[in-house]
N, C-alpha and C positions, 0 to 999 in steps of 0.2 A: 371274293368274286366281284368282276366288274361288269358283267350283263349290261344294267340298267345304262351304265358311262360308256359303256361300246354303243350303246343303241343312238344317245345322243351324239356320239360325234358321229356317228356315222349320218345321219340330220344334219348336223352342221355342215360335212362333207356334202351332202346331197344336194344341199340349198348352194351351196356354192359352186360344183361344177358335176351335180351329180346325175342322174334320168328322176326328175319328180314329175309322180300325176299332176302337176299345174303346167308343167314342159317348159316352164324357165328359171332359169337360175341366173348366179348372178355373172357367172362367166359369158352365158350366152347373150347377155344384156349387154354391158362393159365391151365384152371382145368385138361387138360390130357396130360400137358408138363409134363416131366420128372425136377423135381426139381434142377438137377444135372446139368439141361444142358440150364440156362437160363442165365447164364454170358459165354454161347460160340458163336463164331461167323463160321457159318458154310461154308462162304467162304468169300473171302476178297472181300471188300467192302460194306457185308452188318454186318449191328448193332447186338447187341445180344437181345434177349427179355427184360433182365434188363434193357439193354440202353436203350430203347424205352420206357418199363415201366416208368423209372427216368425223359427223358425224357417228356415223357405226364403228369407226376405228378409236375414239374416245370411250365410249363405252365397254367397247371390248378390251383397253388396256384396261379401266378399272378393274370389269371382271376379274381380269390378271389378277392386279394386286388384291383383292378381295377374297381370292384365294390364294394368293400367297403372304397376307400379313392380317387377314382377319378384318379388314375395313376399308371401303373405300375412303377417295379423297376428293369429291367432284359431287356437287349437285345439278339439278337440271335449271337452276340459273347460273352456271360456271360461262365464262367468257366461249370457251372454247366447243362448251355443245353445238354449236351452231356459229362457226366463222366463216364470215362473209368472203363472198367468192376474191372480191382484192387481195385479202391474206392469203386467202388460199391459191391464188394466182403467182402470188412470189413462192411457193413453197413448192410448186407444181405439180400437174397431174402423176407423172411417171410415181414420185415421192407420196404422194398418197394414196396412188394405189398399191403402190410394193409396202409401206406401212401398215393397210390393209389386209395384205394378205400373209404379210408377216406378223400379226395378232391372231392371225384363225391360226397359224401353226404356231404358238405362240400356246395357243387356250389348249390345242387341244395335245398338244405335246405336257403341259398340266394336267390335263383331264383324264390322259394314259397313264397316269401316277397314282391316277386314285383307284379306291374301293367303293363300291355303293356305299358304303356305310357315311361314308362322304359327303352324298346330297342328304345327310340329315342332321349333320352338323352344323354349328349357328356361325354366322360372321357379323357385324353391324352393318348395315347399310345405311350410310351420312346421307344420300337423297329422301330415304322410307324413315329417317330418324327411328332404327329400332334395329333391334334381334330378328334374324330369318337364315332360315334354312339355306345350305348352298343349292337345293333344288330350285329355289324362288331365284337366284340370279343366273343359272345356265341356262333353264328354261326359259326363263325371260329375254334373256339374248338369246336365244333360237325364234322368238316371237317378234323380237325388235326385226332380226334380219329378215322375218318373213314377211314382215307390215312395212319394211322400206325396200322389199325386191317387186313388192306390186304398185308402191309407188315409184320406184325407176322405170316400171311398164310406163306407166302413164307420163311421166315425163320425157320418155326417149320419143312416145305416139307423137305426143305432141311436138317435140322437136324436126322429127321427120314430118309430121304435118306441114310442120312453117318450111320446111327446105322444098316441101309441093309447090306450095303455093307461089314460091321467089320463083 
């Protein structure tokens, strides 16, 4: 049986381009950004869209491999948790978001392979230095995506703020 693994992707699906009670996701975010203005950061201290895109798309390949070879390879001092909008300017937006969206099919074309019995099986995890259940890293990337789509709210408000104001 996979009940519990249909329930999560289909969360994962929702938060991406689904109807959730908070009424945004991340397509609805992303699809009526201004293309122009997603390696800006619209006041100091918070990330640009790209960062966060790049962001979430790191983490989500590890998942991958986390499930497909028992451990990750990336901690959250790795270079690439967080590259700065320049790199990520030569690498550009089209290429990280289709990156992006090709790890959610990706994860969950993995996750349609499994059995519940699966989130209770152990992997190591190199950032948690230890043994954990695959339930503590799906779950957890369904909480990453849901704690950086209320922060793209607030970075897009703001964005559109400053384009009021000019």
């Amino acid at each position: 049986m996979n009940y519990l693994i249909k329930n999560i992707i289909k969360q994962y699906q929702d938060v991406q381009n689904g109807s959730l009670w908070i009424g945004s996701t991340f397509s609805s975010k992303l699809n009526n950004i201004d293309h122009n203005k997603v390696f800006e950061r619209p006041i100091v201290g918070l990330h640009s869209i790209a960062e966060i895109i790049s962001h979430l798309t790191l983490w989500r390949k590890e998942t991958i491999l986390k499930i497909q070879i028992g451990k990750g390879s990336k901690t959250d001092d790795c270079e690439e948790n967080w590259l700065p909008n320049d790199k990520l300017k030569l690498i550009g937006w089209q290429k990280i978001k289709s990156e992006y969206d090709k790890t959610l099919l990706e994860l969950i074309d993995l996750l349609e392979s499994k059995e519940d019995s699966f989130l209770n099986e152990v992997y190591y995890d190199t950032d948690f230095k230890g043994n954990y259940a695959y339930s503590f890293v799906i779950n957890g990337m369904l909480h990453h995506d849901i704690y950086h789509l209320g922060q793209l709210g607030i970075i897009i408000k703001y964005l559109n703020k400053n384009d009021e104001e000019q």
